[in-house]
C-alpha positions as CSV (number, residue, x, y, z in Angstrom):
1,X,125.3,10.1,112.4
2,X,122.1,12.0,113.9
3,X,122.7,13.2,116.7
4,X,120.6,12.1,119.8
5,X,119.5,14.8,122.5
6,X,119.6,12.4,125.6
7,X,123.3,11.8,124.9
8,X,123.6,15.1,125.2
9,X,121.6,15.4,128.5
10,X,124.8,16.3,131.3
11,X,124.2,13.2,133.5
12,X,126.0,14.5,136.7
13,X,123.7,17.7,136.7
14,X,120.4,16.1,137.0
15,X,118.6,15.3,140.3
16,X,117.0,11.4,139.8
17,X,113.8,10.3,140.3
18,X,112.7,12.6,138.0
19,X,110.5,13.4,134.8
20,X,111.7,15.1,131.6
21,X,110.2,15.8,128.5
22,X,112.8,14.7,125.9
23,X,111.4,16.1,122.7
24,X,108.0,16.8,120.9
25,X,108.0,15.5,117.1
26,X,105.8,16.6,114.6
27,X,104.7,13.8,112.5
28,X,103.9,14.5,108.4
29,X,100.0,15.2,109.2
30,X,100.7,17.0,112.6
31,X,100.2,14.2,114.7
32,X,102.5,14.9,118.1
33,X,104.8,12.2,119.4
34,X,106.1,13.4,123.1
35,X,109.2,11.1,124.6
36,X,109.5,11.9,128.0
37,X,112.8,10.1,130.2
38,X,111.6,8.7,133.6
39,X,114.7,8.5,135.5
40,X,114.2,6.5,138.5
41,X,117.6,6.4,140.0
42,X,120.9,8.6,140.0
43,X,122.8,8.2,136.5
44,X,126.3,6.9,137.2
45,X,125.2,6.2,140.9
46,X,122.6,3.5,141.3
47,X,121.1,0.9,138.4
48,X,118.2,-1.1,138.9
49,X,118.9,-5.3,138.6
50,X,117.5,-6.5,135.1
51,X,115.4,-8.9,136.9
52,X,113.4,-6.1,139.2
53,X,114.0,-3.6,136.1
54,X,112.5,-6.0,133.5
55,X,108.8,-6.6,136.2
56,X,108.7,-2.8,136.2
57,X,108.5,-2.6,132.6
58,X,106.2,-5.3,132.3
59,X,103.8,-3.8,134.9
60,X,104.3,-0.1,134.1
61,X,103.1,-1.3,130.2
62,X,99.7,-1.8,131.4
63,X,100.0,0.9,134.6
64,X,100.7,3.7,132.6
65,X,98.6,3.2,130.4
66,X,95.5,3.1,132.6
67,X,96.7,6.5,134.2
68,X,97.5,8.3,130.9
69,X,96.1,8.8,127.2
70,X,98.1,7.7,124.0
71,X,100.9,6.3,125.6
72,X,102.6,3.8,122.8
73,X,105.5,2.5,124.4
74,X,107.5,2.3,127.6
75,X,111.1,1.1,127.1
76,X,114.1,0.6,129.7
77,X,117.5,2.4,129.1
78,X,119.8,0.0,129.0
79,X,121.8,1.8,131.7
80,X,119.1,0.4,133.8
81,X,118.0,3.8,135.5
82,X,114.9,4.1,133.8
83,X,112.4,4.5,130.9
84,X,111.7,6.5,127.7
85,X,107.7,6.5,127.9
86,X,106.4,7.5,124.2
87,X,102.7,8.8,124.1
88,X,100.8,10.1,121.2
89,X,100.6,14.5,121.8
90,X,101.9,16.2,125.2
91,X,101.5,16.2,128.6
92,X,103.3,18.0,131.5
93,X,105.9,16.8,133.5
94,X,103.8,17.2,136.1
95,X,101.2,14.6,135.2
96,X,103.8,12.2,133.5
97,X,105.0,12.6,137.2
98,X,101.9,12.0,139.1
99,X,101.2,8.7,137.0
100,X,104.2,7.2,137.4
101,X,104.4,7.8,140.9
102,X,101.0,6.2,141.6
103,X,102.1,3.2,139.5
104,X,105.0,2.8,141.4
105,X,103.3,3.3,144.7
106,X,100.6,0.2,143.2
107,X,103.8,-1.9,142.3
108,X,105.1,-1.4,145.9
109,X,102.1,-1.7,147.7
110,X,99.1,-3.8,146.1
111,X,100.5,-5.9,142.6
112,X,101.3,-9.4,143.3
113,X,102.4,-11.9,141.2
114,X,99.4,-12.6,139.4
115,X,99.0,-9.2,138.1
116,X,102.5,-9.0,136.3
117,X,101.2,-9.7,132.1
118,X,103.6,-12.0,129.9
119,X,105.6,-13.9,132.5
120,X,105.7,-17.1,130.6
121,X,107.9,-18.3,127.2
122,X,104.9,-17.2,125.3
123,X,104.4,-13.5,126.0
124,X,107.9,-12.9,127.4
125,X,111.3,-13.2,125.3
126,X,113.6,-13.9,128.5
127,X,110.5,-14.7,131.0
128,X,112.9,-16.4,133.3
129,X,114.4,-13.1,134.2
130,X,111.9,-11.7,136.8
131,X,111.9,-10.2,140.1
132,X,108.4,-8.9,141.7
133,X,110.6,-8.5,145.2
134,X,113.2,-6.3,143.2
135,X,110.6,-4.7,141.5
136,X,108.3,-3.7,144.7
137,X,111.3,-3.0,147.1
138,X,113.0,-0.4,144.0
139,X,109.6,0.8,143.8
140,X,108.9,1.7,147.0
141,X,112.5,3.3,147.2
142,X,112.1,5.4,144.2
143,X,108.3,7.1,145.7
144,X,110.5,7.2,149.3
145,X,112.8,9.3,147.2
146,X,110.2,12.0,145.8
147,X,109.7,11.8,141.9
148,X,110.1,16.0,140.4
149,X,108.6,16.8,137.5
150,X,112.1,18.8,136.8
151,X,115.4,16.9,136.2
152,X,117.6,19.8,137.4
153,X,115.5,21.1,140.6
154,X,113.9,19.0,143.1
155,X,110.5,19.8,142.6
156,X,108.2,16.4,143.7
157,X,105.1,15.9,143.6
């Protein structure tokens, strides 16, 4: 079986909410596909609730991509502590970092029900299971907390 670098990743060594470039692949014509981790809470610690965890994702989908170019996909972990964002070539930490702080900060603050895309059982495979409370109050925790563009050293910005 391949082996997988994020089960490799010592989760009691890094320092959550953070942002870590997981790998760069090269695709056969060059084409760069980054996968970055956005940990949002302490592995082994704290999990968000599917229901606040599952609004994020749907909001982040369309956040992130207004913030950042090329991103393809932004997927929970099933631990529930965060996401692997996948975007088309490389950017830092640092600006992976910034973007998904102001998302989160636009979650807490501003998004209302209205806003949150494919709510319903047409656009939505368990739409039932929705929380905008969960997702603004974990929000607004996680930009509380400081989000680092290092995993290992709290470095927010």
């Amino acid at each position: 079986m391949a082996k997988v670098e994020s089960f490799t990743l010592d989760h009691t060594k890094v320092k959550a909410p953070y942002v870590r470039l997981i790998t760069v692949e090269k695709g056969p014509k060059g084409d760069a596909i980054s996968n970055y981790d956005l940990r949002l809470v302490q592995p082994n610690t704290n999990a968000i609730p599917t229901a606040g965890l599952h609004t994020i994702e749907h909001l982040l989908a369309g956040l992130l991509r207004d913030r950042l170019d090329g991103v393809i996909d932004c997927s929970p972990f099933g631990c529930r502590t965060g996401f692997h964002l996948i975007t088309w070539g490389e950017h830092s930490t640092n600006e992976v970092a910034k973007a998904l702080k102001s998302s989160l900060e636009e979650i807490a603050d501003t998004i209302e029900w209205k806003d949150v895309q494919g709510t319903d059982k047409y656009s939505c495979g368990n739409y039932r299971d929705h929380s905008l409370f969960s997702a603004k109050q974990w929000s607004r925790d996680i930009v509380d907390a400081g989000i680092s563009d290092d995993p290992f050293e709290r470095h927010t910005v």
